[in-house]
C-alpha positions in Angstrom: 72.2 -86.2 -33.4 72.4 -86.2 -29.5 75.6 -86.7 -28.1 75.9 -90.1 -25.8 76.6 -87.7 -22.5 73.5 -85.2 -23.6 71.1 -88.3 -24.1 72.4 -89.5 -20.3 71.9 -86.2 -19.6 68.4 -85.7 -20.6 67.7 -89.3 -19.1 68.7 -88.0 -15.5 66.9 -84.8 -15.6 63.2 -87.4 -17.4 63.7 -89.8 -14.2 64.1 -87.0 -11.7 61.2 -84.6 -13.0 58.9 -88.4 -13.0 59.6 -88.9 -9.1 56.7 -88.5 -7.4 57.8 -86.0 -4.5 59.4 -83.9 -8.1 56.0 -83.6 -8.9 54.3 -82.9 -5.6 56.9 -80.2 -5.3 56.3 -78.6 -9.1 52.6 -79.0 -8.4 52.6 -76.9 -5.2 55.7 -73.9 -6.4 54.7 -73.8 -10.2 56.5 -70.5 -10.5 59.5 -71.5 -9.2 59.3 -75.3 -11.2 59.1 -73.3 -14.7 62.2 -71.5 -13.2 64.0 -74.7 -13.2 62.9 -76.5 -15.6 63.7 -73.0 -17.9 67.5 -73.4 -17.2 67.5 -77.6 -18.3 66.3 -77.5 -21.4 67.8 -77.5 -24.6 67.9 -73.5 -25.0 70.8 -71.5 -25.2 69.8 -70.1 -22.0 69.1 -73.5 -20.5 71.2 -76.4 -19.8 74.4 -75.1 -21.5 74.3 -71.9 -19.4 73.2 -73.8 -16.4 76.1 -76.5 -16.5 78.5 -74.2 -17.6 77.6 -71.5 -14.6 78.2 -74.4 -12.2 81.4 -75.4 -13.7 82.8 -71.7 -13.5 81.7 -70.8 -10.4 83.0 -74.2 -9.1 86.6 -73.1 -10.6 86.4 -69.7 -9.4 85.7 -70.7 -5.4 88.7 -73.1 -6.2 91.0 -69.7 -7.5 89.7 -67.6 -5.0 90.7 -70.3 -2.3 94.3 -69.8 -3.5 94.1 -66.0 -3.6 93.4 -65.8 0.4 96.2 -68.5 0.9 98.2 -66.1 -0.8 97.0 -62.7 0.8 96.8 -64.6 4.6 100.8 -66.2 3.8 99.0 -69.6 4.7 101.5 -72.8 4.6 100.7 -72.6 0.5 103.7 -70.5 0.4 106.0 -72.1 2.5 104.8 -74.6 -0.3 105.7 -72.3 -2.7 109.4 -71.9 -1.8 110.1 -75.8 -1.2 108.7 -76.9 -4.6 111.0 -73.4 -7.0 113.9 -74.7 -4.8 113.0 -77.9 -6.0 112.9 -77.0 -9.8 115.8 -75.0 -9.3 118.0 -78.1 -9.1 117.4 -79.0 -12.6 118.7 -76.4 -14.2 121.0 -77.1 -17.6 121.6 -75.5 -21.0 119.6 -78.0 -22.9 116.6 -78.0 -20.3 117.1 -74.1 -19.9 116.3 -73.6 -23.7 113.2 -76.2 -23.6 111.6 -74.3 -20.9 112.3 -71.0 -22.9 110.8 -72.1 -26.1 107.6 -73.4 -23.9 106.9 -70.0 -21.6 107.2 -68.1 -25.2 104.6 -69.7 -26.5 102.7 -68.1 -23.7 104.8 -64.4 -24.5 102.0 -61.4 -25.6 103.8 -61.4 -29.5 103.3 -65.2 -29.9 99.5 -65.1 -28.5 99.0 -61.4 -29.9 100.4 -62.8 -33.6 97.9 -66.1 -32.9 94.7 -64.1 -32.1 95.2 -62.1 -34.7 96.3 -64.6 -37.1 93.1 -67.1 -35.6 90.2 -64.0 -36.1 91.4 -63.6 -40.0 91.0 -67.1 -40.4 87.7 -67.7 -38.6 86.6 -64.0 -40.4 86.9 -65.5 -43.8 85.4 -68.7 -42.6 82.3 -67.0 -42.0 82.7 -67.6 -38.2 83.1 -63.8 -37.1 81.5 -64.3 -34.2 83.6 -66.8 -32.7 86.6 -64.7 -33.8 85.4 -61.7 -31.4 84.9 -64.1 -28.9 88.7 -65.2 -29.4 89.6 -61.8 -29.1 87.7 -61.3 -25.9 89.0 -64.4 -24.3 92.5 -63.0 -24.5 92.2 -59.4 -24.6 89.8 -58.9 -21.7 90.6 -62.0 -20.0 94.3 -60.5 -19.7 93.3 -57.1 -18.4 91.2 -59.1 -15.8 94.6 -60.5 -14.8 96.4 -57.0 -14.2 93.5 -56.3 -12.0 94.0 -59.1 -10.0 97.9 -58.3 -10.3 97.6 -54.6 -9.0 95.1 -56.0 -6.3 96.9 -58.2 -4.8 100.7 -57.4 -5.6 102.3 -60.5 -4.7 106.0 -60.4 -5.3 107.8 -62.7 -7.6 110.4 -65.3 -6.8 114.0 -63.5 -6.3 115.5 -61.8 -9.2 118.8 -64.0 -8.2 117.5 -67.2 -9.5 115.4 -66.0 -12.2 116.5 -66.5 -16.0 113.9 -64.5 -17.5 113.4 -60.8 -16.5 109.3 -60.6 -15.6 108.0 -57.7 -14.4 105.2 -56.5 -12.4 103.2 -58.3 -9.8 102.9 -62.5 -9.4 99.7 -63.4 -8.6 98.4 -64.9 -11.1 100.5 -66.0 -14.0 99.3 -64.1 -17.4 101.2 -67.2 -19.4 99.3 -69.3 -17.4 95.8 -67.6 -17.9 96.6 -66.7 -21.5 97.2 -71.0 -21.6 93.6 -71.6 -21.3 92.4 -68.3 -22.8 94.2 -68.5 -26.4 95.0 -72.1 -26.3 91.9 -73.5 -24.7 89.3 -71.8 -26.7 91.3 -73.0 -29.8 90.9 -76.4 -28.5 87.2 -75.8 -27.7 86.5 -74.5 -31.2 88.5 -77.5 -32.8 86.1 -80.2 -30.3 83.4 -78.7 -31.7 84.5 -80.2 -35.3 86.6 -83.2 -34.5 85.2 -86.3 -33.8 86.7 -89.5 -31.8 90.7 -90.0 -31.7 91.1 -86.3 -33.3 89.4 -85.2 -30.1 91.6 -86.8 -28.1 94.7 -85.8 -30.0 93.9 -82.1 -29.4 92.4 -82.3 -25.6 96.1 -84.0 -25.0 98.0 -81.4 -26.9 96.2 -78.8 -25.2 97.3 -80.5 -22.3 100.7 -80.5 -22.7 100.9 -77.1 -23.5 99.1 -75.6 -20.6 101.3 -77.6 -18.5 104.6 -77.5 -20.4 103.9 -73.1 -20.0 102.9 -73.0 -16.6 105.9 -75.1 -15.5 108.4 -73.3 -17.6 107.3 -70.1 -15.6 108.4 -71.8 -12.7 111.5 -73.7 -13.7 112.9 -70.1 -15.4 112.0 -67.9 -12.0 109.3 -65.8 -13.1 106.5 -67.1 -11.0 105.3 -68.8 -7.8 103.6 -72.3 -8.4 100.5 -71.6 -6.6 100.4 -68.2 -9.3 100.6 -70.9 -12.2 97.7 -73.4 -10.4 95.6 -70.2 -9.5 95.9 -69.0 -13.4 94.5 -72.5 -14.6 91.9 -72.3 -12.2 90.6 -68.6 -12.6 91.5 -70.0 -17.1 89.2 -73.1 -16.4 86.3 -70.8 -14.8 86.7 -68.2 -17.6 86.5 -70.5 -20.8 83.4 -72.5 -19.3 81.8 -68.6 -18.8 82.2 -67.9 -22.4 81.3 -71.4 -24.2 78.0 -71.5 -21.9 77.5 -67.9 -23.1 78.6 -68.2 -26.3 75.0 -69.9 -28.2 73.1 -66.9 -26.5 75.2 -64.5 -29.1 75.4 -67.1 -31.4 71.3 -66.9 -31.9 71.0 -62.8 -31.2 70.1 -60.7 -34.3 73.7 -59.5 -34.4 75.0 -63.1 -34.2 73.4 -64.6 -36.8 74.0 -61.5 -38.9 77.6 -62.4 -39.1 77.0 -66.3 -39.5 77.8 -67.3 -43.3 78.6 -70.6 -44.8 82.0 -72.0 -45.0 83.8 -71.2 -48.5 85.1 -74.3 -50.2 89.0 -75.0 -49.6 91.4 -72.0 -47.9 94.1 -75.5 -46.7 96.5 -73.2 -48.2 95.5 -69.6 -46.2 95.6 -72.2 -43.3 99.2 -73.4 -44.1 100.3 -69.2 -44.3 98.9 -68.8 -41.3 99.9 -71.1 -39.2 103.8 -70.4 -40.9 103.7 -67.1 -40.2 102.4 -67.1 -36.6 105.8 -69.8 -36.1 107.6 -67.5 -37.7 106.8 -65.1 -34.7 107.4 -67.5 -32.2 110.5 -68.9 -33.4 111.6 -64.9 -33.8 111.2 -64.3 -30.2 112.0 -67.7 -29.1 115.4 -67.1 -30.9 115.6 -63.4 -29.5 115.3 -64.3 -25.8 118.0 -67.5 -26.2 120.4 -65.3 -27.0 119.6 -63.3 -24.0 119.7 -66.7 -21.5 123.3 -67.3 -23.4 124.4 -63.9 -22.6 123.4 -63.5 -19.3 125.2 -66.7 -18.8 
């Protein structure tokens, strides 16, 4: 069944294709008219990968905007400065430990454990191929940001203020990215089962978590905010590349090879999982609060 936004959808594109002057034009560049009307249908090629290209390269001008405020030292980063002093100022033990529980969820053993962890689970579910593209989100979407890092090799805030060690480059935040790569695509898979209020429940979690990890970076010193907003961005553009990509491997020969129907019940292999991937997390959660305490 159509979805309410697809039926609108399809409604906008019938009433614009029925204009006269639509036809005149299709009439007299037929070539150019099958073009278009190609990337609007239903395909896997057409509408998903159209929208989707839109909405990423959208995202990406937005990231790229940031970058050359960063490169040029435009009045972003005097920006910068004001709004980590800012943070700064709320510093406490209680608040200190919050934030360090929130950037770990971001840390490479907490995402590494979940991707891992996420691809057994979707494996067995007879969903391999949306278990590679997990792994790819993360795993090439993070060397993507090292690139950028070595490229641009933006300093971090000072070392004086900062109560986590981070090293390399800042620009842009990996815990950010790795936000909307891990997290994101797990709250894309989950839309495409959930229905009504469960929807919502997950869109806000995913939410709070993305926000609750990039501001955490902030808050502890390791990162500039316009490295956290530039991460969401260059996360936003990245996840709407894969999931308008994603049906064209979904219907290849090597995509439907590794489709299989659900088995009946696994709630319990669910349950494991999902303890031990918090058992990671609350291992290195537990790990670096002793470090904060120390260092205090």
């Amino acid at each position: 069944m159509s979805s309410p936004s697809t039926s609108a959808w399809r409604s906008l594109v019938d009433a614009v294709i029925s204009a006269p002057r639509v036809q005149r034009f299709a009439a007299q560049n037929p070539v150019f008219w099958r073009y278009l009307a190609a990337r609007c249908d239903g395909s896997a090629a057409g509408l998903t990968l159209t929208l989707g290209a839109l909405f990423a390269l959208g995202f990406l001008s937005l990231f790229l905007s940031i970058a050359e405020d960063v490169v040029m030292h435009d009045p972003l980063v005097m920006l910068d400065e004001k709004v980590v002093a800012t943070a700064y100022r709320f510093r406490d033990p209680t608040l200190n430990a919050v934030m360090l529980a929130f950037t770990d969820l971001g840390a490479w053993q907490t995402v590494l454990a979940g991707v891992v962890l996420a691809a057994i689970w979707l494996v067995l579910r007879g969903r391999s191929i949306l278990g590679i593209g997990l792994c790819v989100s993360v795993l090439m979407g993070e060397a993507l940001v090292w690139i950028l890092k070595a490229l641009l090799l933006r300093p971090r805030p000072s070392l004086d203020h900062a109560l986590v060690m981070a090293h390399g480059a800042s620009f842009p935040s990996g815990h950010a990215f790795v936000a909307f790569a891990f997290y994101g695509y797990i709250t894309l898979l989950a839309f495409r089962y959930a229905t009504g209020a469960m929807r919502t429940l997950i869109g806000t979690n995913f939410i709070i978590i993305a926000a609750a990890i990039g501001v955490s970076r902030i808050y502890l010193g390791a990162h500039w905010p316009s490295d956290v907003l530039a991460s969401y961005l260059l996360g936003t553009a990245w996840l709407a590349t894969l999931f308008s990509l994603m049906p064209l491997f979904e219907q290849t020969g090597f995509g439907k090879s590794l489709a299989r129907s659900d088995h009946p019940g696994g709630t319990a292999l669910a349950v494991g999982l999902v303890l031990v991937w918090l058992t990671v997390f609350l291992t290195c959660f537990l790990s670096d609060l002793r470090g904060i305490t120390i260092s205090s």
